[in-house]
BADRENDREN-399046 format. One record per residue (C-alpha): residue number from 0; x negated, y negated, z. Coordinates in Angstrom, 1 decimal, padded with zeros to 4 digits. Example, Ala and Ser with C-alpha at 12.3 -4.5 7.8 and 13.67 -1.06 7.14 Angstrom:
<recs>
<seq=0, px=-012.3, py=004.5, pz=007.8>
<seq=1, px=-013.7, py=001.1, pz=007.1>
</recs>
This chain:
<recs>
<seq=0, px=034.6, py=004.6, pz=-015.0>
<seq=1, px=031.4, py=006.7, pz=-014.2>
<seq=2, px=029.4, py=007.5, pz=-017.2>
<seq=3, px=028.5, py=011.2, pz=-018.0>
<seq=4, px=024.8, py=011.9, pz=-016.7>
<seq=5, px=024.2, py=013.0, pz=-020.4>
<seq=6, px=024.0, py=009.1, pz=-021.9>
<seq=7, px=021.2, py=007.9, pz=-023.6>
<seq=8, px=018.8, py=006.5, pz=-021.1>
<seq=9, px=018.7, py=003.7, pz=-022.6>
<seq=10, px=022.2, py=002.9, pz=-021.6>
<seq=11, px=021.1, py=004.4, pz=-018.2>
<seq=12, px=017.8, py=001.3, pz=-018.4>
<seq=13, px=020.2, py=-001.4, pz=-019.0>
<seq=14, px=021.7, py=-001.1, pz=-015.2>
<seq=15, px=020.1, py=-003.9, pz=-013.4>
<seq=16, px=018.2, py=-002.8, pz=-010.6>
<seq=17, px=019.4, py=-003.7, pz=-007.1>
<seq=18, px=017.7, py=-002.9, pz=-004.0>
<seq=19, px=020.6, py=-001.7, pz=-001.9>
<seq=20, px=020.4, py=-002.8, pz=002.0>
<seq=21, px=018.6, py=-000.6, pz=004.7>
<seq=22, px=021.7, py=000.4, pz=006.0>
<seq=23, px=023.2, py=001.4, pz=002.3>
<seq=24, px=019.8, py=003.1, pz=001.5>
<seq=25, px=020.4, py=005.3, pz=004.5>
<seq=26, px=024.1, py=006.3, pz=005.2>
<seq=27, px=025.9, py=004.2, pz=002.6>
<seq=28, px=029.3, py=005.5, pz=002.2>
<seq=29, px=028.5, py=007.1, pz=-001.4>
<seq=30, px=026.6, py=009.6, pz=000.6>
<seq=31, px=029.3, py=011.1, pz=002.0>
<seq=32, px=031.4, py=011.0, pz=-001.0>
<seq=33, px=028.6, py=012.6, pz=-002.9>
<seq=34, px=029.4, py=016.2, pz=-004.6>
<seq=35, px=026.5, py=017.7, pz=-004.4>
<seq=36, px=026.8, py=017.6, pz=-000.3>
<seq=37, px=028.8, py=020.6, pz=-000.8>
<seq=38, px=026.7, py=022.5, pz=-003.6>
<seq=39, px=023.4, py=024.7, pz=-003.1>
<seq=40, px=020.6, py=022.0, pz=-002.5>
<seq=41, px=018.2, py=024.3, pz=-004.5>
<seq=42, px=020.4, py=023.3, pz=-007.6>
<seq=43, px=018.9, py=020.2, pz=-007.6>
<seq=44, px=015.0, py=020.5, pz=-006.9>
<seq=45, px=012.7, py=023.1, pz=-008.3>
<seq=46, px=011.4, py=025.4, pz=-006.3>
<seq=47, px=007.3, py=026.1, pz=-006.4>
<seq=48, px=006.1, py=027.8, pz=-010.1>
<seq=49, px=009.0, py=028.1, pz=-011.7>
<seq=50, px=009.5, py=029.4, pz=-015.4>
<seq=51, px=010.5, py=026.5, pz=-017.8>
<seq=52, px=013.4, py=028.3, pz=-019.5>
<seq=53, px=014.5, py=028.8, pz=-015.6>
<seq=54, px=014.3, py=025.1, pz=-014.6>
<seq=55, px=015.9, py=024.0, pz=-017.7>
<seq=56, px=018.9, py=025.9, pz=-016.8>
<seq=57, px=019.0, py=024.6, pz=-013.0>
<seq=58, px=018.9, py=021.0, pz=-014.4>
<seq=59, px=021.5, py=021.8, pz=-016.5>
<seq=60, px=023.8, py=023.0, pz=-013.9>
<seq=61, px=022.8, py=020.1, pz=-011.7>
<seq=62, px=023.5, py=017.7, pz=-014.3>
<seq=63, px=026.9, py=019.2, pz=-014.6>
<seq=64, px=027.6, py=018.8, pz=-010.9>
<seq=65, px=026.8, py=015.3, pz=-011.6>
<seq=66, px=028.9, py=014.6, pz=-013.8>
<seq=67, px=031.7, py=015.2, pz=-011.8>
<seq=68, px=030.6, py=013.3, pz=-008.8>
<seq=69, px=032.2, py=009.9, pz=-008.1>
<seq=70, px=029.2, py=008.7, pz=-006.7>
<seq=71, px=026.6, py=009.3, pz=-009.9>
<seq=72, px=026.2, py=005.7, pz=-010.6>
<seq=73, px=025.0, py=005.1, pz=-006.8>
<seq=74, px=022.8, py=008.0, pz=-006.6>
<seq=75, px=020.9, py=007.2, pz=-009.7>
<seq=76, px=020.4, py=003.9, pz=-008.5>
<seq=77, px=019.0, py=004.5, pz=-005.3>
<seq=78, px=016.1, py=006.9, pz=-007.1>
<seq=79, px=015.0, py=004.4, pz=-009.4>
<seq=80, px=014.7, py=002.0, pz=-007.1>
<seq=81, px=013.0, py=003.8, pz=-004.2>
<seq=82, px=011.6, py=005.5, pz=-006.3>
<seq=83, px=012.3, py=009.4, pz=-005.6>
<seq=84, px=009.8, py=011.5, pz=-007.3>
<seq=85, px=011.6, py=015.1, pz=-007.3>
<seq=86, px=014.8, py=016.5, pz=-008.4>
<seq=87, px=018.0, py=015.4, pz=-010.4>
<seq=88, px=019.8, py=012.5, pz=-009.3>
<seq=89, px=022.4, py=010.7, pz=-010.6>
<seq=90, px=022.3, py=013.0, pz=-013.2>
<seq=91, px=018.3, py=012.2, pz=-014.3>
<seq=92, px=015.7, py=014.5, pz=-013.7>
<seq=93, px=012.6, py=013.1, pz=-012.4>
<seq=94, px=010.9, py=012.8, pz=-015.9>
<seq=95, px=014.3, py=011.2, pz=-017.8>
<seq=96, px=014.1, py=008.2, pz=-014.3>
<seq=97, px=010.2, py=007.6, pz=-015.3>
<seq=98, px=011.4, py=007.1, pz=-018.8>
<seq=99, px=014.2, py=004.6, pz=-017.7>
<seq=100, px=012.3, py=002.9, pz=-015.2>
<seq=101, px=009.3, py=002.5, pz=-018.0>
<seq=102, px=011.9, py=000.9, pz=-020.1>
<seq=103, px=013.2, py=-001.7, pz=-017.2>
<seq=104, px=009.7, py=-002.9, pz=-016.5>
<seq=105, px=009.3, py=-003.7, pz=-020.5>
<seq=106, px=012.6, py=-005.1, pz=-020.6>
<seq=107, px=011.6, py=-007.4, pz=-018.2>
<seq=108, px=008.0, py=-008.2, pz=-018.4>
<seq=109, px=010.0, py=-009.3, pz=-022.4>
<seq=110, px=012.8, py=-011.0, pz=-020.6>
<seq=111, px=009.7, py=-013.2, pz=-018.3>
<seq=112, px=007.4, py=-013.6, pz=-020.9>
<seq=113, px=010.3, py=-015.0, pz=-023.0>
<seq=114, px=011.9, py=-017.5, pz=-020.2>
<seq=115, px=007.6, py=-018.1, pz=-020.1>
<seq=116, px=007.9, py=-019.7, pz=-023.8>
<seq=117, px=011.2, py=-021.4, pz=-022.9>
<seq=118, px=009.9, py=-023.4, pz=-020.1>
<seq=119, px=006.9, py=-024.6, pz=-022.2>
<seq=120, px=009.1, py=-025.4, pz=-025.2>
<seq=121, px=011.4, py=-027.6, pz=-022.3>
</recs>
């Protein structure tokens, strides 16, 4: 089951990351399956100078496409992990991905510095 793009992104920094295959990356199949193929692409990235009560709204509107889409997961994936800079995807707006993909790169720098101590204690 997907989960709703409105999770704590914590939950959303405990998916592993996974670099998906060139082919996947480009025309994977949860492209085509994606819902926001069919929806106004200016729903999902800002257009120049706009107002912050304005692009607020949009995200809100594009998270809600989101959360319908069967694909979320996928999508959210591949824009941490390329990463994409602009726009919701998989239900994160550019600012809520930098927060997740700061939390994966503590989480592990912890997890290596931990196997680190292990190792030495073997």
């Amino acid at each position: 089951m997907l989960q709703p793009p409105h999770q704590s992104l914590q939950a959303a920094a405990s998916v592993p990351a996974q670099r998906p295959s060139a082919r996947e990356d480009e025309e994977g199949p949860w492209h085509s399956e994606a819902v926001c193929r069919r929806d106004e692409a200016g729903l999902f990235f800002a257009p120049s100078k706009e107002p912050t009560a304005a692009r607020l709204s949009r995200e809100q509107a594009a998270k809600r496409v989101c959360a319908r889409c069967p694909v979320m997961i996928e999508c959210r994936e591949h824009a941490l992990v390329l990463p994409e800079p602009y726009g919701v995807w998989g239900g994160l707006t550019a600012a809520e991905r930098r927060v997740v993909l700061a939390r994966r790169r503590r989480r592990d720098a912890a997890a290596a510095a931990e196997a680190g101590q292990v190792s030495r204690i073997a």
